[in-house]
N, C-alpha and C positions, 0 to 999 in steps of 0.2 A: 504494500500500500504506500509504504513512503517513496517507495523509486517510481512507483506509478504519478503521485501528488508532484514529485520534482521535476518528474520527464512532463508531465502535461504543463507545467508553469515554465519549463526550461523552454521547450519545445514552444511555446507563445512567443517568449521576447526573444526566439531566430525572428521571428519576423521582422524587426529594427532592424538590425545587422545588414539581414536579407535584402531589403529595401535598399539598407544605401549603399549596399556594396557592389550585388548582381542589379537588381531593379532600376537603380538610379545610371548606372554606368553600360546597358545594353540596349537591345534595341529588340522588341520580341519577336521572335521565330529567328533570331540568328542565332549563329553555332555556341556564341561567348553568354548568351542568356541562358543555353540548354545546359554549357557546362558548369556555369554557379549555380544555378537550381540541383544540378547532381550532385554537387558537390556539397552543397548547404545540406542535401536530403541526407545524404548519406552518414557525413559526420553528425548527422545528429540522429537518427537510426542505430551508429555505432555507437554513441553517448547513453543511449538509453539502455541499449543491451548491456552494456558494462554497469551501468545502475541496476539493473532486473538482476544480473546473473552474479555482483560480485561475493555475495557469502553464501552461493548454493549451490554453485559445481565445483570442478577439480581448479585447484587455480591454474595449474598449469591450462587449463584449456582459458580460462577467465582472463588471464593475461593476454591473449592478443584480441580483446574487444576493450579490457581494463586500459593498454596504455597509449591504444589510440583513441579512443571513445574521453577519457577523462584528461587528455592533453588537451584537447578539440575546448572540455568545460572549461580549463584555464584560460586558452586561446582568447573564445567566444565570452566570457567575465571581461577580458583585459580589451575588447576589440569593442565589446560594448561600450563601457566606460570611455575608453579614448570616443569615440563617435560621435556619445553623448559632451564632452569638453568640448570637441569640435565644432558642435552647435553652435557654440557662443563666436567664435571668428566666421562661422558662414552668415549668419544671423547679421554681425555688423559688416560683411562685403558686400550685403546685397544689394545696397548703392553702387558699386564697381560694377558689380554683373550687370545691372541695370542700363549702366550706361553702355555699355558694348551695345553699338551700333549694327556690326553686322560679323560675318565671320573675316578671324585674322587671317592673316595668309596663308599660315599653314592651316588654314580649317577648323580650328581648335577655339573654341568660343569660350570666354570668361568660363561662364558655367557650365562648362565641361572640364574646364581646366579646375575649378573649385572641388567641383564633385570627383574625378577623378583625384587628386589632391590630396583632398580627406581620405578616400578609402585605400590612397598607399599609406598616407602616413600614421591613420591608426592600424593598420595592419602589423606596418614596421614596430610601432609600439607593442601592442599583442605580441607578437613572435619575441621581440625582444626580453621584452619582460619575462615570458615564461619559461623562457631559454633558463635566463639565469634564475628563475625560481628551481628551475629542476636541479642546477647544478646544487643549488644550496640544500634543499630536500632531499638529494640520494647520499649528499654529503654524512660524514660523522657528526653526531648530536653536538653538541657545547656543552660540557661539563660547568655547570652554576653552582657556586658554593654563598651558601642563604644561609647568614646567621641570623637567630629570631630569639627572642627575650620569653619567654612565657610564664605567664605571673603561674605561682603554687608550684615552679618546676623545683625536688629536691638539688641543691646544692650539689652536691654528690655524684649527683647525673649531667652537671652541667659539660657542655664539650659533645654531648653524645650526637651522635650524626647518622640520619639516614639518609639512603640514597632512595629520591623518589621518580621511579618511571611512572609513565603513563601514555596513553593513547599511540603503543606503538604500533598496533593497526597490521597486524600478520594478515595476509590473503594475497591477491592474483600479482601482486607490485612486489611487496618485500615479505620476505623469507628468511629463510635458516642463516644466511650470512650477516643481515640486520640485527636479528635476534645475538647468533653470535659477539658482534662490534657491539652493542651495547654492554653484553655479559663483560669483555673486557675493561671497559670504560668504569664500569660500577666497580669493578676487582680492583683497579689499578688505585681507586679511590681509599680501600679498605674502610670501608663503613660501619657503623656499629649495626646496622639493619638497614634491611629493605622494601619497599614500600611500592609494589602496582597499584596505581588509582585506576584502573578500568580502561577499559577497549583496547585489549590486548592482541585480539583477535578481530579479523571479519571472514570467518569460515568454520568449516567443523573440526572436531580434534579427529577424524575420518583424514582432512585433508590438509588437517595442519600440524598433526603432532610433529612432523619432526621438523617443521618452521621452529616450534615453540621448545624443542628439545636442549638448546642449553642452556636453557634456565635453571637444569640440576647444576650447574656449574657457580653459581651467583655463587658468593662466598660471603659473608659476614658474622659479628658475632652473637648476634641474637635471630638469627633467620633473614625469612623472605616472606613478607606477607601481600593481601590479595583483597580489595573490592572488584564487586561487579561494576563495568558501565552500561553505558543501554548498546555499544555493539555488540556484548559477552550474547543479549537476550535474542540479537538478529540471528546467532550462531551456536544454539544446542547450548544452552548455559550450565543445565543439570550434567553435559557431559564431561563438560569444562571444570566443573566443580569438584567436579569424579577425578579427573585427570591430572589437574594439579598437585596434588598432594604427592603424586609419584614423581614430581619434577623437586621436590622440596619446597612448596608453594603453599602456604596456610590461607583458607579463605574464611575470610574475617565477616561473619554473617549474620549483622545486627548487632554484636558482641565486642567485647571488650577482653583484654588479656593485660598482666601485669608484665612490665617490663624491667628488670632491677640489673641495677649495675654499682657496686663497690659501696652496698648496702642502701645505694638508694633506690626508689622504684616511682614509674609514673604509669600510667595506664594507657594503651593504646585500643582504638576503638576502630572500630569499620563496620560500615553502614551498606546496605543493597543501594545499587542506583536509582538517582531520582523516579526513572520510568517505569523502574518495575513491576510498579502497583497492575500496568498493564498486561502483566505475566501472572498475574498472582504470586508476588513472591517482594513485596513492596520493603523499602528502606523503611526501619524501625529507631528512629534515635532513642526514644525512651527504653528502648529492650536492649540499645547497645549498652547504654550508661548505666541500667541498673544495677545496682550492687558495688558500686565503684564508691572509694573513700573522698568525699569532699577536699579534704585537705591534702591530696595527691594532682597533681597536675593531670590532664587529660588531653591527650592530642588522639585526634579523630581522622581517619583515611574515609576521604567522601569522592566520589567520581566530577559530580559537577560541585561548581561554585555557588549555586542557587540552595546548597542546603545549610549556607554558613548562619543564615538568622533562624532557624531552629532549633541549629546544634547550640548558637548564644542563647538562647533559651534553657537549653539543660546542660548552662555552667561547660560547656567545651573550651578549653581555653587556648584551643592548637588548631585549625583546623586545612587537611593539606586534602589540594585537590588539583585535576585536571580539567579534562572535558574539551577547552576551549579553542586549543591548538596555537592557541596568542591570537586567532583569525586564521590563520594561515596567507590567508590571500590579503592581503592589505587594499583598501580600507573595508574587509571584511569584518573586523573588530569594532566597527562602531554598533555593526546589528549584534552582533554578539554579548557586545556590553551593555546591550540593550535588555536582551534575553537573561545572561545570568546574572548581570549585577557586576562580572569582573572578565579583565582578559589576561592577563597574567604578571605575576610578581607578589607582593605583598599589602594587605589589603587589613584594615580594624571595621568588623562587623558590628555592632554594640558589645563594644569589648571582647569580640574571639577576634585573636590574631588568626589571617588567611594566607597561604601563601599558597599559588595559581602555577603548575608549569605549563610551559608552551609541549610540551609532548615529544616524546622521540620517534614517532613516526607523523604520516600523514595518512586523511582520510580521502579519498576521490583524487585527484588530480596529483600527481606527485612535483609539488609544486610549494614552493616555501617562501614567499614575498614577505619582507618586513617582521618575519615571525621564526627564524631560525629553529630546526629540533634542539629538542633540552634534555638536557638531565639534571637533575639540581639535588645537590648533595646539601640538607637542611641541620645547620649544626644547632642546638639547643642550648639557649642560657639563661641563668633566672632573671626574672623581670626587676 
């Protein structure tokens, strides 16, 4: 239903593009009209198939509709956006076009030269842009080191550091060798624990176990632990659930666990994803917190940023999440910050400290504008 809802609204605004790019620049029943309309149809036929099919066949088969179909999504974002800019200089030329009296010598008439104009030079933007979004996206994460104060943290634990992934996004793109590069990353770090905020996957443990296989390898000294997000729900989550544990992977399920180091302890919590509820299997913050000592610090593993004024409601004093990707696609992050309230970094909800990573993968487009992958190694000190 969701790649249905995006492909039918994606699939509406081709028609912009469409317009000024084939429509405006052809002439109809010639050869250069039939081949933009094929070409429009088609990339966006393939956009949709790579939306319908990305977490439910083999990836290897997903991959060649995933990285032509969801380049086309960055393209067409970036080629929009330039077009729509370009409104504002065709808008004020059209005194200039006006005045063209008749055609210039070489045959090329203001407003041909305008219109063609536009649709090179948003083009060249688009391709440009996304060019370098991919170099940046397939790149290795950015290791962030977040130091954070948290009032009621014992003394004793101060220093302690987790390394937090999230949204690495395993399916038809990235694989066992991604998975891999970040294991290294987090190792190289030596962390006192480790922390998935969700969307780990977008496929089945059928067709991603050995994407997700070196994650037996994480190393730290209080484990590896695990929220849901809402991609775990698109992707067999009960299997996922199941599966983990054999990676060395704790899934933290409404629930709280103590965490003690050199006789001090604070409580660590994980919540189901916000969307759950539509699984039947909904995030619980009063059942994660129940039983927990008030006078112990509390930091909370949440998938989105949208559950940070709930968790401040029952006394959270930590609260680390994903979801948001930073945007990924820039100025994607102002709807985003719309939606959850945050895009990434650190964030005071009515007194919960938040701290937001941009994610070490990507979701659709492998494509990273203004939003670089992250891993952020979050050290802990009292407030």
């Amino acid at each position: 239903m969701f790649a249905l809802v995006v492909s039918l609204v994606v699939g509406t605004l081709h028609l912009y593009p469409w317009k000024r790019i084939v429509l405006d620049n052809t002439t109809r029943g010639t050869r250069g009209r039939r081949i933009g309309n094929a070409a429009f149809l088609t990339l966006l036929l393939v956009m949709i198939t790579a939306l319908a099919t990305g977490t439910s066949v083999d990836p290897e088969v997903a991959q060649w509709f995933a990285w032509p179909g969801y380049l086309w999504l960055a393209v067409f974002f970036y080629l929009t956006l330039a077009l729509l800019v370009l409104e504002i200089p065709r808008l004020a030329l059209r005194p200039w076009v006006r005045r063209d009296a008749g055609e210039p010598r070489d045959g090329v008439s203001r407003r041909t030269l305008l219109t063609r104009g536009s649709a090179v030079a948003a083009g060249a933007v688009a391709v440009g842009i996304t060019g370098y979004g991919v170099s940046v996206a397939t790149g290795p994460p950015t290791v962030t080191h977040v130091p954070l104060r948290v009032r009621r943290l014992d003394p004793r634990v101060a220093g302690f550091r987790i390394a937090l992934i999230s949204d690495v996004h395993l399916g038809p793109i990235l694989g066992r060798d991604h998975t891999r590069r970040i294991v290294d990353l987090v190792n190289a770090e030596r962390p006192d624990l480790v922390a998935i905020a969700g969307d780990l996957v977008d496929g089945t443990v059928e067709h991603l176990a050995d994407a997700a296989a070196p994650l037996a390898g994480l190393r730290s000294t209080h484990g590896t632990y695990f929220v849901t997000g809402n991609h775990e729900y698109y992707s067999g989550y009960r299997e996922w659930l199941d599966h983990l544990p054999r990676l060395g992977v704790r899934p933290l399920r409404n629930e709280h666990v103590d965490i003690r180091r050199s006789g001090g302890v604070f409580h660590l919590a994980g919540i189901n994803d916000h969307t759950a509820h539509q699984f039947q299997d909904p995030g619980d913050i009063p059942a994660a917190v129940r039983g927990r000592d008030p006078q112990q610090a509390l930091v909370m593993l949440a998938h989105q940023p949208r559950d940070a004024r709930a968790a401040a409601d029952h006394g959270v004093d930590l609260l680390l999440a994903g979801h948001t990707h930073g945007g990924q696609l820039s100025p994607f992050e102002l709807a985003v910050s719309l939606q959850q309230g945050a895009v990434a970094g650190t964030y005071d909800v009515d007194g919960t400290r938040m701290y937001v990573t941009r994610g070490a993968g990507f979701w659709g487009p492998p494509v990273r504008v203004g939003a670089p992958p992250d891993i952020s190694v979050v050290e802990l000190h009292p407030a």
